[in-house]
PALO-711290 format. One record per residue (C-alpha): residue in three letters; x, y, z. Coordinates in nm, 3 decimals. Example, Ala and Ser with C-alpha at 12.3 -4.5 7.8 and 13.67 -1.06 7.14 Angstrom:
2
<site type="ALA" xx="1.230" yy="-0.450" zz="0.780"/>
<site type="SER" xx="1.367" yy="-0.106" zz="0.714"/>
% end
This chain:
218
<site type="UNK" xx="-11.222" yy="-1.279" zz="1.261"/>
<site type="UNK" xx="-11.115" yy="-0.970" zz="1.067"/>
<site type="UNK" xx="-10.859" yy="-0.954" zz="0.781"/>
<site type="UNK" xx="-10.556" yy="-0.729" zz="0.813"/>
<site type="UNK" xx="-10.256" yy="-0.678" zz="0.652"/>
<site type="UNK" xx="-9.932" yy="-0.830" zz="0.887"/>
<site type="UNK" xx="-9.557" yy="-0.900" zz="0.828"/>
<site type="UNK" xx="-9.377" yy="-1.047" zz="1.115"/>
<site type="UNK" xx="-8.975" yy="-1.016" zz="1.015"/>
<site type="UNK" xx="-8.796" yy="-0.731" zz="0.870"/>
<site type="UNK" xx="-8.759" yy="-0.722" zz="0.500"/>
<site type="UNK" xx="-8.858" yy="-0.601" zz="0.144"/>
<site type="UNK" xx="-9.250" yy="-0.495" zz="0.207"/>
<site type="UNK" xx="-9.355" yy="-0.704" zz="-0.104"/>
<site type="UNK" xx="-9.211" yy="-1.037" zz="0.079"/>
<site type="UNK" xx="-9.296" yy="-0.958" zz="0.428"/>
<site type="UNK" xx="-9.634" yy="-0.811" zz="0.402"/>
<site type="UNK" xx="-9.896" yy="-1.062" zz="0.388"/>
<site type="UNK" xx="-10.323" yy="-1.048" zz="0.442"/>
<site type="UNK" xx="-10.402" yy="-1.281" zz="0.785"/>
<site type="UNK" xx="-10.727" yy="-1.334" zz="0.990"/>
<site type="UNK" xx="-10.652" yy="-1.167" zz="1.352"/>
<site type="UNK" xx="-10.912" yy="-1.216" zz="1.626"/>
<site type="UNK" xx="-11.175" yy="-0.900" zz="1.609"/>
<site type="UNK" xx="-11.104" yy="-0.632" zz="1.849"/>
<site type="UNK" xx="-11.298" yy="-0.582" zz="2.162"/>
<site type="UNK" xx="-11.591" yy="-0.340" zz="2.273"/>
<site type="UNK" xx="-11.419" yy="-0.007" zz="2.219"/>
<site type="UNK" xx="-11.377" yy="0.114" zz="2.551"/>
<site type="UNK" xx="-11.390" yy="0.468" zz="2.713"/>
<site type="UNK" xx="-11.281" yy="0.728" zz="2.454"/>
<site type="UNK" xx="-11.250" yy="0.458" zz="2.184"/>
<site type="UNK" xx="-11.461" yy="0.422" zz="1.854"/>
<site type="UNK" xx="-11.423" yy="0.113" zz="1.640"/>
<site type="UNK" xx="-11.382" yy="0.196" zz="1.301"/>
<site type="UNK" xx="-11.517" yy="-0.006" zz="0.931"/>
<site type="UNK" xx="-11.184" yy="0.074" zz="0.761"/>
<site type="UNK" xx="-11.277" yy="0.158" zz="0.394"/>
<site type="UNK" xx="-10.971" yy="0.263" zz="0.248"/>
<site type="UNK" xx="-10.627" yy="0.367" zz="0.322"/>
<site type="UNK" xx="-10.265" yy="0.547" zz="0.206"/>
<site type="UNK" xx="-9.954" yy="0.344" zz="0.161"/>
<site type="UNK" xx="-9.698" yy="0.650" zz="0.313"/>
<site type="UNK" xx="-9.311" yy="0.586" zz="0.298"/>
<site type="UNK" xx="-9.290" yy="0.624" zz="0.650"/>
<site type="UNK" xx="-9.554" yy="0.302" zz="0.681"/>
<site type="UNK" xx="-9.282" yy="0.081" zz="0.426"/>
<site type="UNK" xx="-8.990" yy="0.185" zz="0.628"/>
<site type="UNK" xx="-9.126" yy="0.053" zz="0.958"/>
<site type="UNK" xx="-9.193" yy="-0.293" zz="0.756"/>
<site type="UNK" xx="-8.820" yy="-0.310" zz="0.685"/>
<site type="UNK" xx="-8.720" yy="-0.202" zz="1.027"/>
<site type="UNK" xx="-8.941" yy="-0.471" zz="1.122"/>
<site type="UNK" xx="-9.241" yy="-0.573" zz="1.405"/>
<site type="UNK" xx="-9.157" yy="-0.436" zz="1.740"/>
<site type="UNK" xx="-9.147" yy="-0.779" zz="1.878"/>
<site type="UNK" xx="-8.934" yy="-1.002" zz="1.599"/>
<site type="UNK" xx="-9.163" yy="-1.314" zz="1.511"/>
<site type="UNK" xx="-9.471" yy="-1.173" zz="1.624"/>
<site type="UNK" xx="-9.726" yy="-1.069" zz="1.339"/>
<site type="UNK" xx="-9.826" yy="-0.715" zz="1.381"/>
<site type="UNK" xx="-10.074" yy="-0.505" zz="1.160"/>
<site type="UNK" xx="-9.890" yy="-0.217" zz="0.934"/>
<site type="UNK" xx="-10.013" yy="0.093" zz="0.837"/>
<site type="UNK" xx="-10.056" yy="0.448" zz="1.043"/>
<site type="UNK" xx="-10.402" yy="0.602" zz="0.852"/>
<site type="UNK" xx="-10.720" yy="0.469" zz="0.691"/>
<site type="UNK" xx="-11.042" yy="0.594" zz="0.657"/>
<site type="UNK" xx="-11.336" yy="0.423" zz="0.757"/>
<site type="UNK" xx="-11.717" yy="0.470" zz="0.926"/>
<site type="UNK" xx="-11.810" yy="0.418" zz="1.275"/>
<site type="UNK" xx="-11.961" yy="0.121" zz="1.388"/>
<site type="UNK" xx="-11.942" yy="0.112" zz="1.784"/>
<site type="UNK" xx="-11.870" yy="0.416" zz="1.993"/>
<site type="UNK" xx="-11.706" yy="0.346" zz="2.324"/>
<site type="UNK" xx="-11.852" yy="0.518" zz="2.659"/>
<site type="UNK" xx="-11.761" yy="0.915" zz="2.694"/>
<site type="UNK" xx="-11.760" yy="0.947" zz="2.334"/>
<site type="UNK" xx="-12.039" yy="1.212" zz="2.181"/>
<site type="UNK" xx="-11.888" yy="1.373" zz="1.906"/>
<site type="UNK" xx="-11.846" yy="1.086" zz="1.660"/>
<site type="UNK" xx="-12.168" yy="0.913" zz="1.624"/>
<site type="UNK" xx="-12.234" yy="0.543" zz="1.487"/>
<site type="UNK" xx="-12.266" yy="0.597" zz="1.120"/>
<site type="UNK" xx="-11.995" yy="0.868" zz="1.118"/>
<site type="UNK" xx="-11.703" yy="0.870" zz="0.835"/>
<site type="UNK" xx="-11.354" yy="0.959" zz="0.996"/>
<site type="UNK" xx="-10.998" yy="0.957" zz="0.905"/>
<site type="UNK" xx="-10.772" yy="0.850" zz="1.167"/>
<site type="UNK" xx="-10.376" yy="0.912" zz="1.199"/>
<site type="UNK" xx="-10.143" yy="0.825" zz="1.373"/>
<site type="UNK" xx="-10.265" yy="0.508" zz="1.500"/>
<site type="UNK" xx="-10.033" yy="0.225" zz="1.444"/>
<site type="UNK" xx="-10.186" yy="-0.085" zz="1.284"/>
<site type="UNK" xx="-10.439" yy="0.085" zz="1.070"/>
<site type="UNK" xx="-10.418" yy="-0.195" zz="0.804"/>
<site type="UNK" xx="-10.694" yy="-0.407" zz="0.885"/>
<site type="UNK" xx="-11.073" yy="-0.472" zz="0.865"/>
<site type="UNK" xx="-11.177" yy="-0.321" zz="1.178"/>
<site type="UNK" xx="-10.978" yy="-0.135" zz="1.439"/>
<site type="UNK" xx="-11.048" yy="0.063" zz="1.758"/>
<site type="UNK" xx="-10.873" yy="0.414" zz="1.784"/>
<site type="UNK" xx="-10.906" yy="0.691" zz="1.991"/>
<site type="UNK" xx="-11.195" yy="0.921" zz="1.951"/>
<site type="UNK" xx="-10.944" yy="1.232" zz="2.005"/>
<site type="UNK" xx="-10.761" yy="1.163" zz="1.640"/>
<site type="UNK" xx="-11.039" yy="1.104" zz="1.448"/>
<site type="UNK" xx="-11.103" yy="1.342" zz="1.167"/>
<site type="UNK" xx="-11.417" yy="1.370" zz="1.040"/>
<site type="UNK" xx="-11.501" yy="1.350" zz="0.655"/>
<site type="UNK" xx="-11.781" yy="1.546" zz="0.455"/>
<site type="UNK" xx="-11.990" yy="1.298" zz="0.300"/>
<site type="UNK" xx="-11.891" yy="1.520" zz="-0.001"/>
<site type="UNK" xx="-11.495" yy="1.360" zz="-0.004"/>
<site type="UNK" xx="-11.458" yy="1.016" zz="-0.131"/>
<site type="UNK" xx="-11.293" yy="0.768" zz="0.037"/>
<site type="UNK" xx="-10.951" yy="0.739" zz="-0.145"/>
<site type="UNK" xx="-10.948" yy="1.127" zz="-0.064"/>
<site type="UNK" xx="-10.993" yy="1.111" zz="0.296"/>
<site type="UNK" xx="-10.734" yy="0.882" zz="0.332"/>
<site type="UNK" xx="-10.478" yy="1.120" zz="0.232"/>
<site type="UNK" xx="-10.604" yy="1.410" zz="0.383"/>
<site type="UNK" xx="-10.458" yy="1.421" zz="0.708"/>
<site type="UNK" xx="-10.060" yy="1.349" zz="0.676"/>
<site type="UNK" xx="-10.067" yy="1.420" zz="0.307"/>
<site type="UNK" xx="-10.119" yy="1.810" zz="0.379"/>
<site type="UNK" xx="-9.868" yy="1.784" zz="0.682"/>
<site type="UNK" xx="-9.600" yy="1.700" zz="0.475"/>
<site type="UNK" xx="-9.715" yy="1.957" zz="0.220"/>
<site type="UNK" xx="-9.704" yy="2.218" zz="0.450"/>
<site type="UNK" xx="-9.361" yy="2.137" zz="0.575"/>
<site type="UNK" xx="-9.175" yy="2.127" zz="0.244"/>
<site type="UNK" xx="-9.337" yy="2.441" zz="0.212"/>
<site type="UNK" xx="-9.188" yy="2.632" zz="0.499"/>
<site type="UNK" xx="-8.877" yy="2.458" zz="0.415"/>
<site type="UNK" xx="-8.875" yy="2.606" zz="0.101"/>
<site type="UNK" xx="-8.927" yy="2.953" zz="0.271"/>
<site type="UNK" xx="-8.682" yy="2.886" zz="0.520"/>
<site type="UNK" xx="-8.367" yy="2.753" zz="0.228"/>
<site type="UNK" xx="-8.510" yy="3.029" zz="-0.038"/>
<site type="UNK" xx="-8.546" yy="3.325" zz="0.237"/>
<site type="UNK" xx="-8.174" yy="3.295" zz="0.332"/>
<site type="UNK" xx="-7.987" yy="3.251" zz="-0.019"/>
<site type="UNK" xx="-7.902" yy="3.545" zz="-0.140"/>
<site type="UNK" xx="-7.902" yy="3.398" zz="-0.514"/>
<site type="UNK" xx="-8.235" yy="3.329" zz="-0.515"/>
<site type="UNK" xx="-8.339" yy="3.684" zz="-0.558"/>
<site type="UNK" xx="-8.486" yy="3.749" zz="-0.281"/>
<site type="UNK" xx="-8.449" yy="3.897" zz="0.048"/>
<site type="UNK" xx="-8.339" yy="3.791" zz="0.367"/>
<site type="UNK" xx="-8.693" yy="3.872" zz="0.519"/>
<site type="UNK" xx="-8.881" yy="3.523" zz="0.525"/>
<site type="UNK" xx="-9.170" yy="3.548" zz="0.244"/>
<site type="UNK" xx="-9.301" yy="3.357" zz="-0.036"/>
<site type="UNK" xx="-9.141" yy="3.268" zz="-0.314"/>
<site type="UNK" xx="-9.326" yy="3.365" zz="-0.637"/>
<site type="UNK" xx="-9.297" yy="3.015" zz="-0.778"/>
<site type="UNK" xx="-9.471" yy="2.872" zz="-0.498"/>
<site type="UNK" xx="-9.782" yy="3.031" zz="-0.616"/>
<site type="UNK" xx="-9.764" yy="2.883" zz="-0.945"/>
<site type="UNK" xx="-9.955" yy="2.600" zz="-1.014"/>
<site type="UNK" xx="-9.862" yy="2.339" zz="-1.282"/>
<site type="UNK" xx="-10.016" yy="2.008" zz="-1.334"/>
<site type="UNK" xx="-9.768" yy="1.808" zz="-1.154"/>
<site type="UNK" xx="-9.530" yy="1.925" zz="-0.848"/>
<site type="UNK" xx="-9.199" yy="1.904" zz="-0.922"/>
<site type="UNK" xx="-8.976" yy="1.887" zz="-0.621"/>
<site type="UNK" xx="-8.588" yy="1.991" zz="-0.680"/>
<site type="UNK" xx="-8.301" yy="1.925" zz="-0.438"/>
<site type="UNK" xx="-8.009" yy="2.125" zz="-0.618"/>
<site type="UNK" xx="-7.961" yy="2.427" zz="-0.764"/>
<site type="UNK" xx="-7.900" yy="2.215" zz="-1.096"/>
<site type="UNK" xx="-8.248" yy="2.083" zz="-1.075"/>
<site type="UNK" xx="-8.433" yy="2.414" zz="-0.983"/>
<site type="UNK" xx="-8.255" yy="2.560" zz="-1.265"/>
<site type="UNK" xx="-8.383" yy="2.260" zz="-1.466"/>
<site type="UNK" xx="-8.731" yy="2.225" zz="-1.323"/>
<site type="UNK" xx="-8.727" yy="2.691" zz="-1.381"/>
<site type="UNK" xx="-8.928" yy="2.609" zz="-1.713"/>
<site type="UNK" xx="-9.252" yy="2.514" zz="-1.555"/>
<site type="UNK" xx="-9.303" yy="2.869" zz="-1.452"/>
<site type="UNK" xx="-9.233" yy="3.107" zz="-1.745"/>
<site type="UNK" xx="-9.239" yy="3.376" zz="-1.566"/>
<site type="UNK" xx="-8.934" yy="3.277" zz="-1.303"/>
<site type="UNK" xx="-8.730" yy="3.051" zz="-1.573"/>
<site type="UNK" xx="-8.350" yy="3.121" zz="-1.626"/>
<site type="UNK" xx="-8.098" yy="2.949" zz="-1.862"/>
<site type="UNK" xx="-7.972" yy="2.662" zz="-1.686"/>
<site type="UNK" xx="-7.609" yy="2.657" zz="-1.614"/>
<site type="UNK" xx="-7.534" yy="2.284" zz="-1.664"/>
<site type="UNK" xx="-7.674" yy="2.020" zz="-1.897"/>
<site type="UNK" xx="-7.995" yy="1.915" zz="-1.688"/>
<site type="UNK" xx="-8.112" yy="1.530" zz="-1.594"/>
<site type="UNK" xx="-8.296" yy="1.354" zz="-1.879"/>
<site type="UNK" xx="-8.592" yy="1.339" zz="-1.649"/>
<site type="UNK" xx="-8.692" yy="1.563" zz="-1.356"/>
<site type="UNK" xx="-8.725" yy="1.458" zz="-1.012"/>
<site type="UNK" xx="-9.092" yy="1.484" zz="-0.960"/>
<site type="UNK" xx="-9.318" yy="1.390" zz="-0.625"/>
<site type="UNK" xx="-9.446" yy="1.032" zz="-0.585"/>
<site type="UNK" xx="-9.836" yy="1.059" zz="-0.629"/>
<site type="UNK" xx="-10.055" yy="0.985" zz="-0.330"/>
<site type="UNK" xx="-10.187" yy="0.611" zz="-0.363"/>
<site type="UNK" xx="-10.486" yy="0.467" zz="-0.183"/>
<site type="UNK" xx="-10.474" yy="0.081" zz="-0.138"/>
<site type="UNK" xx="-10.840" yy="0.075" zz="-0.235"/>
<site type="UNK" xx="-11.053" yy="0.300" zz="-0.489"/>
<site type="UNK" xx="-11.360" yy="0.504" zz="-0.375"/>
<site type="UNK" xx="-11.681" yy="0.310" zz="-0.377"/>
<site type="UNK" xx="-12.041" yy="0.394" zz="-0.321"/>
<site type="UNK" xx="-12.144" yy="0.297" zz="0.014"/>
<site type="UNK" xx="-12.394" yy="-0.036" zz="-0.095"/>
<site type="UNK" xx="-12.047" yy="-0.109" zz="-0.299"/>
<site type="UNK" xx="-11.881" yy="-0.438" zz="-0.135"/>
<site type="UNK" xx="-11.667" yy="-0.401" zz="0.091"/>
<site type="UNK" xx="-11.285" yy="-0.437" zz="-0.046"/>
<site type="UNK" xx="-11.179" yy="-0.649" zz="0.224"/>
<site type="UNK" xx="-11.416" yy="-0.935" zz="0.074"/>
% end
């Protein structure tokens, strides 16, 4: 049996959500590796489909969309990722559990450099990155307020750097948040939040562990 993490009704993901034994999976089969899932990202996107609830009501299904893990069978056709392997897989729908057999076409693999926790979050994590940064081009590019022109480009404050990413959705709040980077800050032209709206840090459900660690699931 492997463990996994299940809800089978619609609800609050702290009430549904619940660790089960499920039946292993099979033999990978062709194009399919089977995957020692070591860690994995709780995303927003995982949480909403627990309140939306299982495709079929009453029926327990696995959560999740990402985890990291290392190979331990590779189906037929399948050269690239060897047993052994460490990969990050996404999207693959039911990713919560002990073991789990994906497709050998969205697995990532992971530098024996990057810690577990990391490689969780490296695949949607810099999606989403990537597209709050283009719409940022796209919203800054085209208001003529912002100072700049209507030619797409770069804002300068999105090569600034501060310790923790601040993400605005009002001019109020960019005026507010304008401190951060000294050299783009501007009085602010109402009385600003008593706390700024600032990105959710990425969270692994396990922490990284050497590989003779035991294994969290246990």
């Amino acid at each position: 049996m492997t463990r996994a993490i299940t809800y089978a009704a619609a609800g609050d993901p702290a009430s549904v959500l619940e660790v089960a034994e499920i039946p292993d999976p099979p033999l990978p089969g062709p194009g399919q590796i089977q995957v020692d899932v070591r860690a994995f990202p709780i995303h927003p996107g995982d949480l909403v489909g627990v309140r939306f609830g299982p495709p079929h009501p009453g029926q327990r299904t696995v959560a999740g969309l990402e985890a990291t893990g290392v190979v331990i069978v590779a189906g037929p056709a399948v050269d690239a990722l060897p047993v052994g392997a460490c990969v990050t897989v996404f999207p693959n729908p039911g990713s919560w559990a002990q073991r789990i057999n994906v497709p050998a076409e969205i697995a990532v693999p992971v530098p024996d450099s990057v810690s577990d926790d990391v490689a969780a979050q490296m695949v949607c994590n810099p999606l989403t990155t990537l597209l709050l940064h283009r719409a940022a081009q796209q919203h800054f590019s085209a208001d003529s307020t912002a100072s700049l022109s209507t030619t797409p480009r770069t804002p300068r404050w999105l090569d600034y750097s501060p310790p923790a990413p601040t993400i605005v959705r009002s001019r109020r709040s960019a005026s507010c948040a304008a401190p951060t980077a000294p050299e783009n800050s501007r009085p602010a032209t109402q009385p600003c939040p008593s706390s700024p709206l600032t990105a959710p840090t990425g969270r692994s459900r396990f922490a990284p562990s050497p590989a003779d660690a035991p294994s969290p699931w246990r």
